[in-house]
C-alpha positions, 0 to 999 in steps of 0.5 A, a space after each residue: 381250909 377256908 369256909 365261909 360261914 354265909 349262906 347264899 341270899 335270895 328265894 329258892 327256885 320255885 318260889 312263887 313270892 320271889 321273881 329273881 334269885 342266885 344260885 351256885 353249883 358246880 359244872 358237871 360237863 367236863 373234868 374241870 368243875 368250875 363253879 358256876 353263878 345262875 340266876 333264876 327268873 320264874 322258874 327260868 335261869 336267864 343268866 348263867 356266868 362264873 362263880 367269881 367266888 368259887 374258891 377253885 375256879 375263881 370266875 372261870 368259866 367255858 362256853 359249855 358251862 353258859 349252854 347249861 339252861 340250853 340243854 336243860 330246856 333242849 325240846 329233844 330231851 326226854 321228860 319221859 319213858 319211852 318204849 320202841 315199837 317195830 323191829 327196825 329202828 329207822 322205821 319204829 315208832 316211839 310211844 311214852 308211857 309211865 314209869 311204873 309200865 317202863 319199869 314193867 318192859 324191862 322186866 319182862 325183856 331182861 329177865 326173859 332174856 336172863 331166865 332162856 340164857 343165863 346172867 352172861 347173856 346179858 351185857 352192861 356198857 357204862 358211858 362217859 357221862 356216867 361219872 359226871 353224874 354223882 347218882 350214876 357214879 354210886 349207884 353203877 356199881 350195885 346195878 353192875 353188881 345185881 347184873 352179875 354179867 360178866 360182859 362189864 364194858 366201859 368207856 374206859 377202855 376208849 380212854 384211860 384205861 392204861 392209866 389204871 392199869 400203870 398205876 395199880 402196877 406202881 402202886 398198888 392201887 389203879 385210881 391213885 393217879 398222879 397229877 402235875 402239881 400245875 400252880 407251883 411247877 417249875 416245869 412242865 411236859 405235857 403229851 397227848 393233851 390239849 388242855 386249852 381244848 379239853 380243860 384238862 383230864 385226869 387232871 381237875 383243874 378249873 382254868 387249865 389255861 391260866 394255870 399253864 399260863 402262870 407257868 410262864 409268867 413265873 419264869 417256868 417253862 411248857 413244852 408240849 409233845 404231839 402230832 398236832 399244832 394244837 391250841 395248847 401247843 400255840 401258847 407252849 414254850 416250844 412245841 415238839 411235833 411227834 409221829 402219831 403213836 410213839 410216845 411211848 417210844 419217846 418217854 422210854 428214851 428219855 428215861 435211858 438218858 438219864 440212867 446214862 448219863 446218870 441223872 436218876 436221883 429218887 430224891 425223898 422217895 429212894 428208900 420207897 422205891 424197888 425195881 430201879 436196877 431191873 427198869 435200867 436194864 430194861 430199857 438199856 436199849 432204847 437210846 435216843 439214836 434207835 427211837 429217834 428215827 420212829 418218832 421223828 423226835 431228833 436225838 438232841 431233843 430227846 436227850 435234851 428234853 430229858 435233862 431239862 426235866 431232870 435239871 429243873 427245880 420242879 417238874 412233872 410230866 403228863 401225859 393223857 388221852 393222845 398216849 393212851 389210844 393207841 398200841 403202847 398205851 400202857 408202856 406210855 402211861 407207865 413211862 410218864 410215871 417212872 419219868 417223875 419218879 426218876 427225877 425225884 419229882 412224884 409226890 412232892 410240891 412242883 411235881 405230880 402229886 396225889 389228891 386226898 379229897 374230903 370223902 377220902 381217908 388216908 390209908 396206913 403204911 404196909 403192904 398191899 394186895 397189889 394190882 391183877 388182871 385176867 380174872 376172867 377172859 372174853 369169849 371169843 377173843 380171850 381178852 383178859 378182864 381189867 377192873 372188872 372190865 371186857 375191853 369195849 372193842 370186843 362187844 360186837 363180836 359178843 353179840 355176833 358169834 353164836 354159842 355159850 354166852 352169847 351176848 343178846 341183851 344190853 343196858 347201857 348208861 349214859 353211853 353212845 358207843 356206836 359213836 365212841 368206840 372202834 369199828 363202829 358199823 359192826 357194833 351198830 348192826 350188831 346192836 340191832 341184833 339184840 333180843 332186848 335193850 334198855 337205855 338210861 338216857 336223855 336222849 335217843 341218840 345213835 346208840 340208844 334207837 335200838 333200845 327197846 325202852 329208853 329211861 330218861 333221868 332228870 336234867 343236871 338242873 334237877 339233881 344233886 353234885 358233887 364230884 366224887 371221881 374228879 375230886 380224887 385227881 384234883 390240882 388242890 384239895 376241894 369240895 363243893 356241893 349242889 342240891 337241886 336246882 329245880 325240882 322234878 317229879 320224875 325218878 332221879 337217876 340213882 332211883 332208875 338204877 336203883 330199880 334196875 338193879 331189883 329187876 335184874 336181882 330177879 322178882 323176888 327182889 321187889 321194886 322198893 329202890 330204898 332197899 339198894 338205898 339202905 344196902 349202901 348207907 349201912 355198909 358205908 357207915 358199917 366200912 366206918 365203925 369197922 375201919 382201925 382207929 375209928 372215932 365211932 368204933 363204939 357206935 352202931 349202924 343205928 345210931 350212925 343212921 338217924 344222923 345222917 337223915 336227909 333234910 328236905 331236898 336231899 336224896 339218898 345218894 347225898 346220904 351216901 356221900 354225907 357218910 364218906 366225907 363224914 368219915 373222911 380224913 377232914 370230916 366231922 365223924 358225926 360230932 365226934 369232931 367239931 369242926 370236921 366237914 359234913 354235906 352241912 357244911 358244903 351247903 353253908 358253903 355255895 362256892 366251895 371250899 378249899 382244902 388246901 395244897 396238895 400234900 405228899 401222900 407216900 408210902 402212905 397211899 401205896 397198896 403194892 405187895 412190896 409197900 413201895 413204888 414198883 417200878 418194874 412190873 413184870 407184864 409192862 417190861 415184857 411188853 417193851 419186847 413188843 415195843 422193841 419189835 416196832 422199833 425193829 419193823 422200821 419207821 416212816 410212812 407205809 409204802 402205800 403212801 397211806 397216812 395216819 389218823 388222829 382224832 382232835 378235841 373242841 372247847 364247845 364239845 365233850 365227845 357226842 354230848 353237846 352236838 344238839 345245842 345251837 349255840 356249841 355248834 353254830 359258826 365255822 363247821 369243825 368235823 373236818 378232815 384236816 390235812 397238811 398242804 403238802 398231803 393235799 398237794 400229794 393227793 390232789 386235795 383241795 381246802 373246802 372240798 372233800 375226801 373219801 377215807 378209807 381204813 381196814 374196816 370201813 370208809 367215809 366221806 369228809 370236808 377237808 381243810 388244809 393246814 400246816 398244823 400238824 406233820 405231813 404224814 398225819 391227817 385228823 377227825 374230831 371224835 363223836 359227829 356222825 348224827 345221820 342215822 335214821 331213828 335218832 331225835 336230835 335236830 340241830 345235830 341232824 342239820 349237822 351231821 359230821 361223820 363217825 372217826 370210829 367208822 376207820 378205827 380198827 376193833 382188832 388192834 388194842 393195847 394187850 395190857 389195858 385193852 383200850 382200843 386204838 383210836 389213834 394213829 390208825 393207818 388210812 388212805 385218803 383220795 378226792 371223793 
């Protein structure tokens, strides 16, 4: 562990007596968490750049990070609540007015809706933004909680839903993810993700890039699987061109390789590990000769690439979002898991590996209870629920069929599904079915210009960070904390939920959001004094309480995260160890502090019924039959000539969120539809003109570019433009529309062991328009 013992100089933001002061926090827009140096000029932050003394990022820094002022200043934000007035939202005019008469609407709206047709009436959608931000992070859940909906979506099932899902499987527990041990692998296979875009996810990891880069350096080797040439592909070893949608026929194929040739060695976790004999059966069948020709991966590479990782000293795999949108999902996430598991290379130094951050305690050896779903099924389509969750591809049919249970109100967080998620056109007119929406969100985007009452919370300048989910998937044990930068009369947005959650547990509940404030501290510090072995096991709730009181600058959800690391395997256990950590200790500590190298985390960690790895559960080895079945179905292009469409990612963008910010979106325009010379030729397309395409459920009109970047057969939209409906407020965006991807994507097709949508490999046809 290393801790500064200096605190950062200079006057606080504000401060009328000083012109000039540096601050350091921690970017909160995307997975990476770099640590950032602002300097403040008269309440202004005139400079932004990397925290050289970040002790994770060490200086790195994105474009995103930089336009950090810019959208805190952005005049498009919302300061204020708004409440729509008109029924259509092209036409409507938007009125502000205080938080109290914010509050007084939606109560009103929730409750009217709530108290004519019941609590599943209404439906909660949670978007991606969400788990950037620590209040939205704690607080979602009792908000979710006092709904009691069972119409719950996410953005989760648009993303990495088959990755909980493989891992509660495995382990028991569907957020122990493992993530490739990047700094000391000797090899590694990355598929569905492009890193040097992306900076990675599911995987926290600040400078993606070098690290992958430092791979090489030190004699290791990084190959790369996917439909595209991507950026990440370009700076590989070797690049392995795949056709869109069959990883997981390709990681299942290598895993009948090395049981083949008989190269599965468990290495330390043998005695930890069931199901071996059952996974080898299971997949007897799919040899590299029959999956070969569907993925377009010859026999030799595959047979090769599966002993190069069994071979290598070192090795992890790891796969992300290009593997889980699509039919096989989950068979795909499951598969990379049992790939590491087979070569030895899970939970050890140079393989995948689990985080333990500091709000984290480590678990005890035993059994679990294991990983379930289908508590409940959606209405119409009898989808079952995951975590908690509907799969967000059936939400416009809820809204649309009538009956019991009829979906006719929504709040959303921090969403933008009309842009985000399948079928796109339906949900955007189902939405403005709705008897009553509420939206908690910055801006009046494609999504929330059908909400009735928009609640803005404060800019990322204007709250407290600290990185709960990313922590937990991090490539070295970290922690770092942010108070505020600029203070804000507004609400923070764990108070506006925190609200929310009273009106929706009904009026007897009152409007004091310290009463959920006090719900979450005392059953934290209760979890602590009830947990075996605990330091405090003699201490009361009271006493536990007055310790953690919030100095001046700090908000209740920083009590909540004060307690978990406290309590965590490195706190302080309120004194009870002198030199554990403590949200004090993060403060004396602007640019962070390390934890250390990852360390392995098994049996411990596990929570199956079994106590060890699972590696073959039921529902995923019946769902090899299907896999099977399209193994069968042929492969190729459809006789139509139709091609397949995968989305893409860019550095100066994070899905939708960044599109109203001149400087992320000025220079070459990226919402193009890219397509390789010999289609274009085929098809009569020309580079810089454009193309109709056209899906089962819908068609759009699109720039084409032409490149050999990606296989003949294979076309390719970014994910989240399409910012031309009427009703919105973004102006740069609006001068740059894009077009929506989800327009072509199909609400029918979904992985049927997560319900994540598929948005990639979607059949289309393309013409000149």
């Amino acid at each position: 562990m290393t801790i500064d013992a200096t605190t950062d100089g200079g006057a606080e933001a504000g401060d009328a007596t000083a012109s000039t002061s540096v601050h350091h926090r921690t970017c909160p827009l995307c997975e990476a968490t770099c640590g950032l140096e602002l300097t403040v000029r008269e309440g202004q932050v005139v400079r932004i750049r990397g925290d050289r003394a970040n002790t994770f990022s060490n200086g790195f820094i994105c474009p995103k990070g930089s336009a950090l002022q810019r959208l805190h200043t952005d005049p498009d934000r919302l300061r204020h609540p708004v409440v729509r007035h008109g029924d259509d939202p092209a036409t409507a005019t938007w009125q502000e007015v205080s938080w109290e008469e914010a509050f007084r609407v939606v109560a009103e709206g929730l409750q009217g809706v709530m108290e004519r047709h019941g609590r599943d009436a209404v439906a909660v959608y949670l978007g991606n933004p969400s788990i950037h931000s620590l209040g939205a992070t704690v607080y979602n859940r009792p908000l979710v909680k006092a709904l009691g909906t069972t119409n719950v979506y996410s953005a989760s099932t648009v993303d990495q839903m088959p990755k909980h899902v493989s891992s509660g499987y495995l382990f028991g527990d569907p957020l122990l993810i493992a993530v490739p041990d990047l700094d000391r692998t000797d090899h590694l296979l990355i598929l569905g993700a492009n890193p040097y875009e992306s900076n990675g996810s599911l995987c926290t990891a600040p400078d993606f890039p070098g690290r992958l880069e430092a791979i090489r350096e030190r004699g290791g080797k990084v190959v790369v699987v996917d439909p595209r040439r991507t950026a990440t592909a370009e700076h590989a070893d070797e690049w392995v061109p795949i056709r869109p949608g069959t990883d997981a026929h390709l990681l299942v194929a290598m895993v009948q390789v090395l049981f083949a040739e008989d190269r599965v060695d468990l290495g330390r976790l043998g005695e930890h590990v069931v199901g071996v004999d059952e996974l080898r059966a299971a997949i007897e069948r799919f040899t590299p000769e029959v999956v070969a020709p569907r993925t377009g991966v010859s026999v030799d590479t595959i047979r090769r690439m599966a002993r190069e990782v069994a071979e290598s000293p070192t090795a992890a795999v790891y796969g992300r979002v290009g593997t889980h949108t699509v039919r096989f999902g989950t068979i795909a996430a499951w598969a990379v898991d049992v790939l590491n598991v087979v070569t030895g290379n899970l939970d050890r130094a140079g393989g995948a590996m689990f985080s333990l951050p500091a709000h984290t305690a480590e678990r005890t050896a035993g059994p679990g209870r294991g990983f379930a779903v289908g508590r409940r099924h959606s209405r119409v389509r009898g989808h079952p629920e995951v975590r908690g969750e509907l799969p967000v591809a059936t939400l416009a049919e809820e809204i649309l069929t009538p009956g019991e249970g009829q979906v006719r109100a929504m709040v959303t967080v921090a969403g933008n599904p009309v842009l985000s998620t399948p079928d796109a056109a339906r949900l955007d007119a189902a939405l403005g079915e709705l008897e009553f929406m509420v939206s908690v969100d910055p801006y009046r985007n494609e999504t929330t210009r059908h909400a009735h009452v928009i609640l803005p919370p404060p800019s990322a300048l204007e709250r407290s960070e600290y990185h709960l989910a990313f922590y937990a998937m991090a490539v070295r044990n970290y922690a770092e904390w942010s108070p505020p930068l600029f203070a804000t009369e507004a609400p923070q947005e764990h108070e506006i939920l925190a609200r929310l959650a009273l009106i929706a547990t009904g009026p007897e509940a009152g409007d004091d959001p310290g009463v959920i404030d006090d719900l979450l501290i005392t059953g934290a510090l209760q979890a602590a004094i009830d947990r075996p072995g605990s330091p405090v096991a003699d201490r009361t709730v009271e006493e536990l309480r007055r310790t953690v009181a919030a100095p001046e600058g700090r908000s209740a959800v920083d009590q909540v995260v004060d307690v978990m690391i406290r309590t965590g395997d490195r706190g302080d256990w309120f004194g009870e160890v002198p030199d554990g950590l403590s949200l004090d200790v993060l403060e004396a500590n602007p640019h962070g502090v390390d934890l250390g190298a990852l360390t392995s985390r098994l049996p411990a960690a596990l929570r199956t019924p079994s106590g060890r790895v699972e590696l073959a559960p039921e529902p995923v080895l019946a769902d090899l039959q299907r896999l099977a079945a399209d193994l069968e179905a042929g492969a190729g292009r459809a006789d139509d000539g139709s091609l397949l469409l995968v989305g893409r990612r860019h550095l100066r963008s994070n899905n939708s969120w960044m599109h109203n910010v001149e400087v992320l979106v000025k220079g070459r325009f990226r919402c193009t539809l890219q397509v390789h010379p010999d289609d274009a030729d085929r098809l009569g397309l020309a580079d810089g003109g454009t193309a109709t395409v056209s899906s089962r459920v819908g068609r759009l009109t699109a720039a084409v570019e032409v490149t050999d970047a990606l296989l003949p057969g294979v076309v390719s939209l970014p994910h989240g433009w399409g910012h031309d409906l009427p009703g919105t407020s973004a102006e740069v965006a609006g001068r740059r529309p894009g077009v929506n991807s989800n327009l072509l994507t199909d609400g029918e097709q979904l992985d049927p062991l997560s319900g994540n949508a598929v948005l990639n490999a979607i059949p289309v046809s393309v013409a000149p328009a």
